[in-house]
N, C-alpha and C positions, 0 to 999 in steps of 0.2 A: 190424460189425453196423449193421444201418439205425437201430435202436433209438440207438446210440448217436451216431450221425450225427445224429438227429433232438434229443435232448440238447446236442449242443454247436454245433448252428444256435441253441436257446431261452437257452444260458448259455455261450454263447461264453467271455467271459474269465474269468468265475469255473473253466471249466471246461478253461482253460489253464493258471491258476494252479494248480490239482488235478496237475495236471499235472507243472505244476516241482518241486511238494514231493515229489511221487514220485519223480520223476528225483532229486531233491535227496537222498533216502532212498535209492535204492537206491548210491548215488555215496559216502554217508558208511557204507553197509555193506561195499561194494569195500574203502573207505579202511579199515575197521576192521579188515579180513581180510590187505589190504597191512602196514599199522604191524604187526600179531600176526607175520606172515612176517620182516618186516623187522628189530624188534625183539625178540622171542622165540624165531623158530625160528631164523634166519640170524646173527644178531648176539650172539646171546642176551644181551642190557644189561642187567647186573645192578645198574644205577641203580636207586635208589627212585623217582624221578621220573617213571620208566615206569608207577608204578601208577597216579599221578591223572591220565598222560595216557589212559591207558587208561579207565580210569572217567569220564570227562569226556566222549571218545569214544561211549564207550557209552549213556549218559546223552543225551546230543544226537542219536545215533540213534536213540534210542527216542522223544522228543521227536518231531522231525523224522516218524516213520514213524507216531505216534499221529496227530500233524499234518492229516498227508496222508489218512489214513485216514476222520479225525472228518472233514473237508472236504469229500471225496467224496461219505460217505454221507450230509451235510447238504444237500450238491447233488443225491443220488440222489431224499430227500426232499420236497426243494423239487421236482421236474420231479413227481412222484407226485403232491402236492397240487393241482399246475397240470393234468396231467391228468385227474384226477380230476372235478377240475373243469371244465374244457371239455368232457367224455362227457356230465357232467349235464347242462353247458348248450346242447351241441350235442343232446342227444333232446329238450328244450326247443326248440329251434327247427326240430326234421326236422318233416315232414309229418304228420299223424295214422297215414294210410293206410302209409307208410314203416312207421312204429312197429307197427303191429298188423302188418306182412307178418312182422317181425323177430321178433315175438314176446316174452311177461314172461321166460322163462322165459331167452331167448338173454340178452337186455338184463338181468335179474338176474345171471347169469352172468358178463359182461362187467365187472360193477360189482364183484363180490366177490372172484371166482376170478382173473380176466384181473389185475386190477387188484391185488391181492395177489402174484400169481405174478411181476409187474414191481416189486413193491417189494421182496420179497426178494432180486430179480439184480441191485437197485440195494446189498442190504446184503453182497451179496456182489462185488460191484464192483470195491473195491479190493482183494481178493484175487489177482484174474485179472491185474490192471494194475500192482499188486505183482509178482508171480510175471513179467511178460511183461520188465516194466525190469531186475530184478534178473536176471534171464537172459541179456539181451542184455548186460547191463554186467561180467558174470562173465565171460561168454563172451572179451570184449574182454581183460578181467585176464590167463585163462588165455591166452590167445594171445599176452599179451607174457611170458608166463612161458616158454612150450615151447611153439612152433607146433606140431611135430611133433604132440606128445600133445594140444593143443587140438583139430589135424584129424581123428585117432580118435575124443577125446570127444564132439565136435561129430556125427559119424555115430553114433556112440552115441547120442546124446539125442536126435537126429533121430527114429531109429528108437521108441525110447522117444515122443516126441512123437506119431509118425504112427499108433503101435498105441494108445497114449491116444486119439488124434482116433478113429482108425475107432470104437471101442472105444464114443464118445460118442456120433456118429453115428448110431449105435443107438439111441444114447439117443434122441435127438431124434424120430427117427420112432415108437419108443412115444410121446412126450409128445403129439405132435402128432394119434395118434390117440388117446388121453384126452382131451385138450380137446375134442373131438367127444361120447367118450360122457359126459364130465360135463355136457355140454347133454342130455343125452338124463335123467340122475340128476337135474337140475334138475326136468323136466318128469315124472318121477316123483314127487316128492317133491311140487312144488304141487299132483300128483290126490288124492294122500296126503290134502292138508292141505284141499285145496278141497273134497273129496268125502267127507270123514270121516261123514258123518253118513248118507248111502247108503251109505257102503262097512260103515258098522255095522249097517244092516241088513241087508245081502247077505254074509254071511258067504263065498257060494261066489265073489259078482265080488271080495272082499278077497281071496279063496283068490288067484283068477287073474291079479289086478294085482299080486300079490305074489310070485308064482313063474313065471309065465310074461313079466311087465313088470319089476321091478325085482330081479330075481333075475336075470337074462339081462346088462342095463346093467350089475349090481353085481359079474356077473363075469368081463366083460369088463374093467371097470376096474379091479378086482385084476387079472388077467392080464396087461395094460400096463402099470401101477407097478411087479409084482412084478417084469418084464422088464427097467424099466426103471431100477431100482435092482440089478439084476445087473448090468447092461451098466456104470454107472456106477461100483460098488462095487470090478468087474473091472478099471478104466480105473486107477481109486488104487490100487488091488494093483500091479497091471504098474507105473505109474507108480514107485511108491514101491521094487519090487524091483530093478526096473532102475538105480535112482539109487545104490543100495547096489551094485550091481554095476560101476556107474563109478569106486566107490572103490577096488574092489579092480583094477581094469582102468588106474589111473590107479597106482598102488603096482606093477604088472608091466611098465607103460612104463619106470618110472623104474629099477626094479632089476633087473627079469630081462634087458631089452633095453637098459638104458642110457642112454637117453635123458634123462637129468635124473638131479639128483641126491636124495638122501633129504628132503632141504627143500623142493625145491619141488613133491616127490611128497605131503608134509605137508601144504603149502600147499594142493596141488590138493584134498586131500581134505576140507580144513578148509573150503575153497568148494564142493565138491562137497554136504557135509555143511549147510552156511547154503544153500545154493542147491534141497534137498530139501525141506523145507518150504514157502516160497514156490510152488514149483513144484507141489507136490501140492495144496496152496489153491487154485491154479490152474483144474488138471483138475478138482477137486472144484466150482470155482466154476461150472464149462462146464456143465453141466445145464440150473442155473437161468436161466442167460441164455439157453440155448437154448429154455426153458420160455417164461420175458419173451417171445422174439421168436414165438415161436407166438400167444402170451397178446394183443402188438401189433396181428400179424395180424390174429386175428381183431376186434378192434377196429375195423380201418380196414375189413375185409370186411362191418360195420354199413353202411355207405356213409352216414352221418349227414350233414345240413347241415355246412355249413364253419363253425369255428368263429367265432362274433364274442363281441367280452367284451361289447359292453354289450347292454340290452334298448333296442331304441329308443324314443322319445320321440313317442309318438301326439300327434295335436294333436285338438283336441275333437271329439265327435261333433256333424254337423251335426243343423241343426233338417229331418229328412228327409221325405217326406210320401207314396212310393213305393218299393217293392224291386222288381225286376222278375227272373224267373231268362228267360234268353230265349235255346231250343232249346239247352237244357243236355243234357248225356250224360255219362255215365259208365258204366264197364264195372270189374268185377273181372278184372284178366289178360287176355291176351290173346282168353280165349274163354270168362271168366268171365260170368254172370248181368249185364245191360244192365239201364240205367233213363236214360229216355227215349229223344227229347226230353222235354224238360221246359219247358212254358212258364205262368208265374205270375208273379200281381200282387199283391202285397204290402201293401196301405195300411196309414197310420199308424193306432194307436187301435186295430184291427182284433181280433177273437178270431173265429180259423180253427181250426175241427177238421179232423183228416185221418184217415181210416178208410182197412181197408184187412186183408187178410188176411196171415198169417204168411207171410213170404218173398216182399213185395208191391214193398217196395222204401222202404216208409217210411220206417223208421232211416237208408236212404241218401239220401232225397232231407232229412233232417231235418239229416243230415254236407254235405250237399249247400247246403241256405242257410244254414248258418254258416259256410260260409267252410271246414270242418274237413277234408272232400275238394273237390279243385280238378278240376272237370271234364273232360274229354278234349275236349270241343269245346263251343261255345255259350259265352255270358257272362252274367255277375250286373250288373244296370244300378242304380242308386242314382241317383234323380230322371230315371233318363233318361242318366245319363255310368255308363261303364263302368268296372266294376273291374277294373282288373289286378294280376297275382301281387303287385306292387310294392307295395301298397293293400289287402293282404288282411289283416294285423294290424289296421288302422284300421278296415275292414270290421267286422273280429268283435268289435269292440271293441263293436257293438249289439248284441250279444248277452250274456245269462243261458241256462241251460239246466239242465235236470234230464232224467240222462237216465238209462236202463231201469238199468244196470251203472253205479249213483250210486256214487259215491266223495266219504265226508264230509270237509272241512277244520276244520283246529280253529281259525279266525281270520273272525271276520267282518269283510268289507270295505266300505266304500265306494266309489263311483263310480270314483277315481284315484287307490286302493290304500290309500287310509289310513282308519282305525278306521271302521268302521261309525256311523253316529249310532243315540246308543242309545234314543233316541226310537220310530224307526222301528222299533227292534230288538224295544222292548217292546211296540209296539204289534201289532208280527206275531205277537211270541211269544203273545198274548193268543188272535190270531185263529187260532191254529193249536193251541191248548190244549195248548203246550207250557211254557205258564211256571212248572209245577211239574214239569217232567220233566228240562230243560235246566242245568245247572249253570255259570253262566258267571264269567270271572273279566276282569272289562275287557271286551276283545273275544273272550277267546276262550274255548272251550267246553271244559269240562275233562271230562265225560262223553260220550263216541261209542259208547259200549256202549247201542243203542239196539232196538227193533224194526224189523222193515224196513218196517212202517207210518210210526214217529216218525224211521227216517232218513232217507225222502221229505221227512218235515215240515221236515225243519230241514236237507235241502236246498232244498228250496222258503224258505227264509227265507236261509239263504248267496245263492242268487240275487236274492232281492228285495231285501237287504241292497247288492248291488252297484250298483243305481239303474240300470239300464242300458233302452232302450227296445224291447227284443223281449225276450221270455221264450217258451224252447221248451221246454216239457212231454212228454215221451216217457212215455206209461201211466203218468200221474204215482198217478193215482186206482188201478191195478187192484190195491197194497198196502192198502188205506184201506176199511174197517171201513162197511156202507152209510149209517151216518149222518154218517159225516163227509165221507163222496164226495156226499154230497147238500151236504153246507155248501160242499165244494168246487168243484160247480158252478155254487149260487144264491147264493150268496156270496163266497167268496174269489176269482172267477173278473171280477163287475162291481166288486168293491174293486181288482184289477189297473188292469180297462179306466178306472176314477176316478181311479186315478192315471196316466192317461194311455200305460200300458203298451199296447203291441201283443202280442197272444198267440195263440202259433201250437201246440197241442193236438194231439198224438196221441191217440186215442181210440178204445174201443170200447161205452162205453158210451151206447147206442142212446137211454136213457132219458130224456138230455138233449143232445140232438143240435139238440134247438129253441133253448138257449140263445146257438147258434153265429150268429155275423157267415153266416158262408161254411162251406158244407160237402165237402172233397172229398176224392177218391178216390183211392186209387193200386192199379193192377189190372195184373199181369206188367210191373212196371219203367215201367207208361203214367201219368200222373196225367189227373183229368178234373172237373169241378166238378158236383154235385148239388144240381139246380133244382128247382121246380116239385114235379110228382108221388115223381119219382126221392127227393127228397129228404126228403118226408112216409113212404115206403116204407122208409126206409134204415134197418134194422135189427138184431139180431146176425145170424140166419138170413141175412140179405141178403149180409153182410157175410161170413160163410162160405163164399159160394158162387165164394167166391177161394181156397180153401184148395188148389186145385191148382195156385197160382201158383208161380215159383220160390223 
């Protein structure tokens, strides 16, 4: 399995030495089955000295077989937490635009389900690796015992083997379509959670997301599990009858046909007998791993950034005094909604508002100068030198941002990641009449159970907290109550531009549009700047008459 390929490229020798003790284990159970033939059935040595060799034996295999066991699944472990980790920090480094194609709901998925489904094939591991050594090394025993009866057994267990696999096979193709529809029961379950509060007023859309959406998913997924715990449950029955029927298949070699005598027909069965167990852990173990390599799968079909461990090391933001976007473009897919060209000029200090009708292109051209979507053609120039892909972390690095779909942190930071000064801390919390709302312990905030008025606020303070020189506000104000959007535009807006902030405004509110540096427009994916008359006229009405944009 690639899966396990992929493990012992990251733990090579540890995952050699797993290795030996299994070999080691299934060699000291050979040997324990040998001495019992040797000494009990064949010789039958009525020495006392045969019992402490015997328990000494037994003792050391068990040892030895815990051994190997505890090792593997400490390595199955170890590979879990390294993945785990690289998923995290490989969607850390994918593209924005990447991650919203993939989706919460897949990418939740992948973290819980995928990633669980690989740790239990790693706890059952050493069952299958168990069961595959101890087969082959019996197999070896019985052949020097009675070739003859080895080459029936061996087509016996063959057969036994192959109607297991098919048996599995099955299996595998339910799982693989379950991992499908549990993406699908994900994205039920967050309309559940995300939409509780419309769906409690619409008793008829809960009627129909409940029986016509998650009643469809949910029994589909019973239909596949329940299939595919038949096909598997079937595989250990066959498995297990069959195994019982080489003992008796091994007792008609020896006695009806000859072949061997009553001892070594004992023997065979006494191995046949230690060799059923391992063997049926085996088959049993085959699901899960078959589950894992789906679970894998789907994993590497995220197509994430390649993994790197560390976060690189920005070097400071220059003292910069121009952004320029120049005949930038970008498109959703192949023949998705277009915005631009786009060309703008950026100065330092600056506060720009950007108006603009619903489905105008704002939010993208807003993903568009932070660096967060990377254009299909055109460049970002900073003084005048370009930036490329190479330069885009250092890029965003001047940015702060509050955007529509805020997402609060419980840590306030500084410029270069470390605690906030709490100076500045209190002095925002003041300006945002948050300092009897906020419950802070250090840096970090122990209350996010907020309004969605006070969790604008106090992400508007997470961003000003970062010290960084562009602050982009997306409908920061249209949560905010009209007297504190009045403080927000005549006040907290030239305390920005005082501290030397540049601030780039998404906005619809008409009322204070005079406050603005620069004022422009983005109309069907086009941007354009409003002068003069245009921009004494520019109003909500005005500002509607884009509502049939894309």
């Amino acid at each position: 399995m690639e899966l396990l390929h992929v493990v012992y490229k990251q733990y090579r020798w540890p995952f050699i030495m797993v290795m030996v003790l299994s070999l080691l284990s299934a060699v000291l159970g050979i040997g324990l089955i040998a001495f019992i033939n040797r000494e009990l059935i064949v010789s039958i040595n009525s020495s006392l000295l045969v019992l402490p060799k015997f328990l000494g034996l037994l003792l050391l295999l068990m040892a030895v077989t815990l051994g190997a066991q505890l090792a593997l699944t400490q390595l199955g472990h170890h590979f879990i937490y390294r993945l785990r980790g690289e998923f995290i920090k490989r969607i850390l480094d994918t593209r924005v635009e990447r991650i919203e194609q993939i989706g919460n709901a897949q990418l939740l998925a992948g973290l819980t389900s995928d990633v669980r489904n690989i740790t239990l094939a790693f706890v059952r591991l050493p069952e299958l690796i168990q069961g595959i050594i101890l087969t082959i090394g019996c197999a070896a025993y019985l052949a020097w015992l009675s070739p003859k009866m080895m080459i029936i057994t061996a087509v016996w267990v063959t057969i036994t083997i192959i109607g297991g696999w098919l048996l599995v096979s099955r299996v595998y193709r339910h799982l693989a379509t379950l991992r499908e529809t549990e993406d699908r029961l994900y994205k039920d379950y967050q309309t559940v959670i995300d939409g509780r509060k419309e769906l409690a007023l619409n008793r008829d859309r809960a009627r129909q997301i409940y029986e016509t959406v998650y009643q469809e998913d949910a029994k589909s997924y019973r239909h596949h599990i329940v299939r595919a715990d038949t096909f598997h449950l079937s595989a250990v029955n066959w498995s297990n009858i069959m195994m019982l029927g080489a003992i008796g298949l091994a007792f008609f070699m020896a006695n009806s046909l000859g072949w061997a005598d009553t001892g070594v027909a004992a023997t065979y069965s006494l191995t046949l007998l230690f060799l059923r167990t391992p063997l049926l852990q085996a088959v049993g173990a085959l699901p899960t791993l078959l589950s894992a390599q789906v679970a894998f799968n789907k994993l590497r079909a995220f197509k994430l950034t390649d993994y790197r461990e560390e976060f690189s090391a920005l070097p400071p933001s220059k003292n910069w005094q121009t952004l320029e976007l120049r005949d930038v473009v970008f498109h959703y897919g192949d023949a998705g909604f277009a915005v631009g060209p786009i060309n703008m000029t950026l100065k330092r200090g600056e506060l720009v508002f950007l108006i603009g009708g619903n489905g105008s292109g704002k939010s993208t051209l807003a993903m568009l100068l932070t660096g967060l979507y990377q254009p299909v053609s055109g460049s970002i120039l900073l003084d005048g030198e370009e930036i490329g892909l190479a330069r885009l972390d250092e890029y965003r690095k001047l940015f702060s941002a509050v955007f529509t779909d805020v997402h609060l942190f419980d840590r306030l930071i500084g410029r270069e990641g470390e605690a906030a000064d709490p100076a500045l801390v209190q002095q925002w919390l003041e300006r945002l009449k948050m300092q009897d709302k906020l419950k802070l312990e250090g840096n970090k905030v122990l209350n996010l159970q907020l309004s969605k008025g006070q969790s604008k606020r106090l992400a508007l303070l997470l961003a000003t907290a970062e010290q960084r020189d562009i602050l982009l506000l997306d409908e920061w104000a249209a949560d905010q109550d009209p007297h504190f959007r009045r403080i927000f535009y005549r006040e907290l807006l030239p305390w920005l531009q005082g501290m030397g902030k540049t601030v780039f405004a998404i906005s619809h509110d008409d009322h204070y549009f005079i406050h603005a540096d620069r004022l422009l427009e983005m109309r069907e994916g086009q941007l354009s700047e409003l002068t003069g008359t245009e921009r004494e006229q520019a109003t909500l009405d005005a500002v509607k008459r884009t509502d049939t944009a894309h």
